[in-house]
C-alpha positions in Angstrom: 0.0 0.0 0.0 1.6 3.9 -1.2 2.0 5.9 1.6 -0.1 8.9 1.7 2.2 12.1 1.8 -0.4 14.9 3.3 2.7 17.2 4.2 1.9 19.1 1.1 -2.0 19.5 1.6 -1.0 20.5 5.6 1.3 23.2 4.6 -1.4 24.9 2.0 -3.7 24.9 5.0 -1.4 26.1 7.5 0.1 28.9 4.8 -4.2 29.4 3.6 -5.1 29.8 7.4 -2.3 32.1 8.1 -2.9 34.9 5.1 -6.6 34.6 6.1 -6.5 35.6 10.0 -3.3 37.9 9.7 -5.1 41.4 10.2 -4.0 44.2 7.5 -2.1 47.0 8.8 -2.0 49.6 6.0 -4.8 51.4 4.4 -7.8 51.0 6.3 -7.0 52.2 9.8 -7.5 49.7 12.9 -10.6 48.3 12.1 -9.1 45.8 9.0 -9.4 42.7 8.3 -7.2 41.7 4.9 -8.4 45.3 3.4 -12.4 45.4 4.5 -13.4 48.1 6.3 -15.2 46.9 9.3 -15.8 50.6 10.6 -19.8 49.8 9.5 -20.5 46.4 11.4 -18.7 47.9 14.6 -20.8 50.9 14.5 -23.9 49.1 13.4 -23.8 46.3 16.4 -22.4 49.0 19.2 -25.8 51.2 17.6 -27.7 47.5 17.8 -26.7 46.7 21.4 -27.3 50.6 22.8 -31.1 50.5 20.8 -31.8 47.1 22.3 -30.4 48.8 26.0 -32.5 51.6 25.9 -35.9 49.5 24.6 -35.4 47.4 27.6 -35.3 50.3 30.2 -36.8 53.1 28.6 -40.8 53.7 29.1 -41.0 55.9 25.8 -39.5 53.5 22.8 -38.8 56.2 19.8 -35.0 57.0 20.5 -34.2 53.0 20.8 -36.0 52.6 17.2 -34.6 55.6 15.6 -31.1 53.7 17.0 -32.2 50.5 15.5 -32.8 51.9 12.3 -29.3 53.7 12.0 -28.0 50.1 12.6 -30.1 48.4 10.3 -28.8 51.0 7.5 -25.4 50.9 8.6 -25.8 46.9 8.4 -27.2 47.1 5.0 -24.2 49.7 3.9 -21.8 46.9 5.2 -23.7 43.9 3.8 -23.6 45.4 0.4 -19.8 46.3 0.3 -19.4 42.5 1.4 -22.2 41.1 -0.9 -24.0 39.7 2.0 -27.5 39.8 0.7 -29.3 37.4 2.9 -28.0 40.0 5.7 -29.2 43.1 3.2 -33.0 41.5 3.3 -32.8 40.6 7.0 -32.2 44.1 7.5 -34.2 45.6 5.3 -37.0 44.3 6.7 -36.1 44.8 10.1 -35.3 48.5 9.2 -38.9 48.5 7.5 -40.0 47.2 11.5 -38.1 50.1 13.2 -39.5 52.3 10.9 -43.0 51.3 11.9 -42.1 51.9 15.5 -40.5 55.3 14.8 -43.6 56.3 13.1 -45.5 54.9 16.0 -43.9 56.1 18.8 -42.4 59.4 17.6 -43.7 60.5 14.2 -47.2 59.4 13.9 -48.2 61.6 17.3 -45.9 64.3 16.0 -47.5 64.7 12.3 -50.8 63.5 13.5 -51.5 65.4 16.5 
């Protein structure tokens, strides 16, 4: 029976993994991963996390979704630039959501009176 030489296959993975997880350090600033700007998912999940803070303790709702919906933009921005479409639709319609609670709790009484 051959022997079965995997060195080769082991040192493509190791030199694959390697490029993959080594973080870029020119061009796009601290927040770079091999050259994509990640300045729109930080922002969108720290915008994400403070909405969902301030909807859990808040009586009045309309700053938490007018925060949600800057996240769900700034997740939509990002998931465009990295052609992450299911992600574009998720948020999309959860923009379309915040939206609705914007108009609810803020707008609606505003325009409407």
């Amino acid at each position: 029976m051959p022997e079965l030489d995997i060195s080769f296959l082991l040192g493509r993975v190791r030199r694959a993994s390697r490029s993959a997880f080594t973080p870029a350090l020119s061009g796009a600033g601290a927040f770079s991963f091999q050259g994509v700007d990640m300045r729109y998912d930080v922002f969108a999940a720290f915008m994400a996390i403070v909405g969902a803070l301030l909807m859990a303790v808040l009586a009045n709702p309309a700053v938490p979704f007018a925060l949600l919906l800057v996240s769900c933009a700034a997740w939509v921005v990002h998931g465009s630039r990295r052609r992450l479409w299911p992600l574009c639709a998720q948020m999309l319609v959860f923009g379309s959501f915040c939206l609705l609670g914007v108009w609810n709790t803020w707008l609606g009484p505003l325009v409407l009176g």
